[in-house]
N, C-alpha and C positions, 0 to 999 in steps of 0.2 A: 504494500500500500504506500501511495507515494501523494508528495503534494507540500503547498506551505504549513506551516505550522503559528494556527488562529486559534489563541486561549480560550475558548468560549466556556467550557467547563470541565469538571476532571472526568468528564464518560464523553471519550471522544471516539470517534471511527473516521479513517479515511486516512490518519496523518504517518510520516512516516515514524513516528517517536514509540513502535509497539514493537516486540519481536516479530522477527521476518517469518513467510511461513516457504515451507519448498513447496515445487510443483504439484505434489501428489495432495498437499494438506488444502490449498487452494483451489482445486478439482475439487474437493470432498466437501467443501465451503458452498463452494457454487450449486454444486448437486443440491447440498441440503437447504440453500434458499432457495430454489427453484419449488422441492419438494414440502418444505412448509409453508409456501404460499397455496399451491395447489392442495396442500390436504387442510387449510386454511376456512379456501370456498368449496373447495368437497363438504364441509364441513355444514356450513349455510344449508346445500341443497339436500343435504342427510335430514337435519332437522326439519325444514319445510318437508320432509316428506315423510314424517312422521317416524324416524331411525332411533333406533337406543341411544342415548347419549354414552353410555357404558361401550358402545361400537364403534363410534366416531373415533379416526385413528388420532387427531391431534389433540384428542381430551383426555386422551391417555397418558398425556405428557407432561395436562397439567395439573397442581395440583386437585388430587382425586376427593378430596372433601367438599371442593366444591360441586360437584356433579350437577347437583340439582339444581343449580344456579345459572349453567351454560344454556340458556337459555336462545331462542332464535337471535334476538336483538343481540346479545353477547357474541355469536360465532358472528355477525356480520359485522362487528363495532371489532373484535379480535382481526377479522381478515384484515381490515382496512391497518390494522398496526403490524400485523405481520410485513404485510406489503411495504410499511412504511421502513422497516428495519432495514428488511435487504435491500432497501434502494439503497440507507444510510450503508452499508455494506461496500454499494459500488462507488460510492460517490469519491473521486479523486483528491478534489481540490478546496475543499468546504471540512470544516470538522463539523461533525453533525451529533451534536449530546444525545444521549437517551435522555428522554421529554418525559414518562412514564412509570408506575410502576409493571401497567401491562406490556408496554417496551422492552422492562428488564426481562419478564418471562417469556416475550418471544424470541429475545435473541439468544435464550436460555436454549430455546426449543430448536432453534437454526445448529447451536453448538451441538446440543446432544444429537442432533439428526447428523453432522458433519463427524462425530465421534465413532459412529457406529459403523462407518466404512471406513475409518483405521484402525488398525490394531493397538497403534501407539497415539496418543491424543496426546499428551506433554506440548504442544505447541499450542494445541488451543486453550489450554489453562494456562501456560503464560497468555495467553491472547485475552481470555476472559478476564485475568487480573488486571490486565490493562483496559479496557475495554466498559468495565464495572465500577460505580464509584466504589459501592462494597457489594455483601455479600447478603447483608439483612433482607432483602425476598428471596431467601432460600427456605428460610423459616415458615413460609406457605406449604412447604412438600411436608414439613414435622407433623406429622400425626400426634405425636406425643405433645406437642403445645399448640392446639386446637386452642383458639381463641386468641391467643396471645398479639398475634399480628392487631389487631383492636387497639392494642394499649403499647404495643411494643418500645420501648424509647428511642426518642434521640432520630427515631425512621417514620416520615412521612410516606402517606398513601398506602401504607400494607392492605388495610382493612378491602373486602371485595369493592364495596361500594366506590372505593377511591381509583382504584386500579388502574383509569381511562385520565385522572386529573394529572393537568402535567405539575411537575416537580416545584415551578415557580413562575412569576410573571415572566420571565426572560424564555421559559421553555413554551415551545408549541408543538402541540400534540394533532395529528390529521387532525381535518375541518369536520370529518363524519364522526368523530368523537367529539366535537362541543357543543353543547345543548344550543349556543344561541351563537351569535356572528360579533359579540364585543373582540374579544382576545382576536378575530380574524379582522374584525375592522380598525384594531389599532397598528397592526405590519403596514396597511394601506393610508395611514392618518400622520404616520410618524416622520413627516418631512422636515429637516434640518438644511439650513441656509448649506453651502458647501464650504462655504468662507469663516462658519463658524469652526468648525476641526480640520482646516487644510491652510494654518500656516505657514507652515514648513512641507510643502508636498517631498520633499528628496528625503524627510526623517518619515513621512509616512511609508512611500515605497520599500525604505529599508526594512521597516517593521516587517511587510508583508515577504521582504526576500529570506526575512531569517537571518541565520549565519553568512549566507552567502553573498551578503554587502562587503564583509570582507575581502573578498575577492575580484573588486569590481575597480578596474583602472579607470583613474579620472575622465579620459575625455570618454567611455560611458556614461560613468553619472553624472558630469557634467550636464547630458543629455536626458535626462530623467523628468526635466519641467515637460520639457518639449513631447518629452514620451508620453506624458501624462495628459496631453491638453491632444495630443491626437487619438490616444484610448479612446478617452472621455467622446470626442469628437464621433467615434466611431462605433461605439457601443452606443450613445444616446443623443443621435444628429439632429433628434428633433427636441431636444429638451434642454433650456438653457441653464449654467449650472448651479442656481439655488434651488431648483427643484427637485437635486437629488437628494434621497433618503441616504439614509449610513449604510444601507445594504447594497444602493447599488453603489457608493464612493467605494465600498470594498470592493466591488467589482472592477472599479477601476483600477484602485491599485494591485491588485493581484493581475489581473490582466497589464498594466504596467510593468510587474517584476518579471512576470512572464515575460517579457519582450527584450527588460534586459539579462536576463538570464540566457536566451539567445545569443545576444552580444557575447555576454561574458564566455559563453562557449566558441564561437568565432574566434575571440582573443586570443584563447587558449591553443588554438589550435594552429592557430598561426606561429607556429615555434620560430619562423625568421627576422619576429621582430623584437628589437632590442628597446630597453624604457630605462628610461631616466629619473634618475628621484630630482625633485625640486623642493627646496625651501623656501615658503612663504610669509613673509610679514609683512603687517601692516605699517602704515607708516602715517603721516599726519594726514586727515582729513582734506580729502577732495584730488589726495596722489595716489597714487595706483601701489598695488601693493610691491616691496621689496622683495625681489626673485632671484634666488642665487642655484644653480645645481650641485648638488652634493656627491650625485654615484651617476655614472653615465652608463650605457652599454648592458643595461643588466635584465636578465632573462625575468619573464612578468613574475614568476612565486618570489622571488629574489626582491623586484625592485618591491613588491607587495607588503614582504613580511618585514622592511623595512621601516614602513609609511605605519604597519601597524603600532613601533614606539609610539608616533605621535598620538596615535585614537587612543592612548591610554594615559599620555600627557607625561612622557618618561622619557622625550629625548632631550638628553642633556640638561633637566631638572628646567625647561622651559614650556610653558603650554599657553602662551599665548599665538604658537605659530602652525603654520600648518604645511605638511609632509603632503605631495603630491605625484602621483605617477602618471607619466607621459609616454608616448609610443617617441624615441629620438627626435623624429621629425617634425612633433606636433610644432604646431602655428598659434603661439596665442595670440596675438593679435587678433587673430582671425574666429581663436575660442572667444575672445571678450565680446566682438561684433553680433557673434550668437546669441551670447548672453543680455 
């Protein structure tokens, strides 16, 4: 699973911060989201047609006290979160919380259906440890503490009745599971000017690159406004930019790192170019800044892990200046004219 890395809460899926799975464990994944979505709405059409609930294969998975409970309205309110998990499953580039305590049991049901076609599961229990904030709806399978989810501490939602409510305002849980359309009409209501959280757009695209700002030679993000203001341009050509919400500016910047991640791969790969460290200070107000080069000739991890002293304010017990890497040739002049 691969993708940026966006804190949203500690039950995430899609990012790459989980143990890796091999080939065989992510075949067995897939299979079994496939298969608990289909035994899901198998499940709907059993009941509408008058079937055991004691028959239904995917009731068998859950906890068995409730029996009597799984009711029509529940297998068709359950499909729609089953459905909702393994999408969270495939989703690349978004971390996507569990919203649920009925979330937590279906990705329960995905693992144990993904379990059963290996012999060795050790990968998906590290996956689940990651994956789960804890472990308190497991306490729904305990026969021996029948009731206790009720009262349980410290863990919202256990109780049956809550099962479908998401974890907090920040979570949202499908739309076929909320009684009414508030919690769905405030995602639609929540517009923020763009100019109120994009003052600095070059510290926001780094947030969304991760670690990987590190590694990005200046005349890249030099280029980062410019990246940003053609995303923006391109993702949303009909909307000017105080009408964007925070969810689509995320889209912009992540589409923005996206692009210069590109770069920074070009860079790389470009092994015959040599870069330059430069030292930057400022100097009296309305003069351009003071530019001297330090290392010339030097391969990009080289001239990189150099320029990193300064992002930690350690070269030569100075931090008012700033360490910059160029391709030999670059043209400032011509970088400022951009600018």
């Amino acid at each position: 699973m691969s993708g940026p890395t966006l804190l949203v809460s500690n039950q995430m899926i899609g990012t790459d911060t989980y143990p890796d799975l091999d080939e065989a464990h992510i075949d067995a994944l897939f299979a079994a989201s496939r298969q608990a979505v289909a035994d899901a709405y198998a499940a709907v059409a059993a009941i509408a047609a008058n079937s055991s609930v004691q028959d239904i294969a995917i009731f068998r998975s859950l906890p068995r006290k409730y029996l009597p409970r799984y009711t029509y309205e529940f297998a068709q309110r359950f499909a729609a979160t089953v459905t909702t998990v393994a999408w969270k499953l495939t989703e690349p580039n978004h971390v996507c919380s569990l919203a649920c305590t009925a979330e937590d049991v279906a990705l329960k049901c995905i693992l144990d259906l993904a379990k059963t076609r290996l012999a060795d599961d050790e990968q998906y229990e590290e996956l689940a440890g990651a994956m789960f904030d804890d472990d308190a709806f497991l306490v729904l399978w305990d026969q021996a503490r029948d009731g206790v989810e009720e009262r349980y501490p410290g863990t919202a939602n256990l109780a049956f009745a809550d099962w479908f409510e998401p974890f907090g305002d920040a979570e949202q849980v499908h739309p076929f599971l909320q009684e009414d359309s508030q919690a769905f009409r405030l995602l639609w209501a929540n517009v923020e000017p763009l100019e109120d959280d994009l003052e600095d757009p070059t510290t926001e695209v780094f947030i969304a690159l991760g670690e990987d700002w590190l590694d990005v030679p200046d005349q890249v993000s030099d280029r980062i406004p410019a990246i940003i203001e053609e995303t923006r341009a391109l993702l949303f050509p009909d909307r000017p930019a105080r009408s964007l919400s925070g969810r689509e500016r995320e889209r912009v910047f992540e589409s923005a790192a996206e692009d210069l991640r590109l770069l920074v791969e070009a860079s790389r790969e470009d092994s015959g170019t040599a870069y330059d460290v430069w030292l930057l200070k400022e100097q009296a107000p309305g003069r351009p800044k003071m530019r001297r080069r330090l290392q010339a000739g030097l391969p990009l991890e080289e001239a990189l892990n150099l320029r990193k002293l300064e992002r930690m304010g350690e070269y030569r017990g100075v931090t008012d200046i700033e360490l910059r890497v160029y391709p030999a040739d670059h043209d400032f002049e011509a970088g400022a004219a951009h600018r």
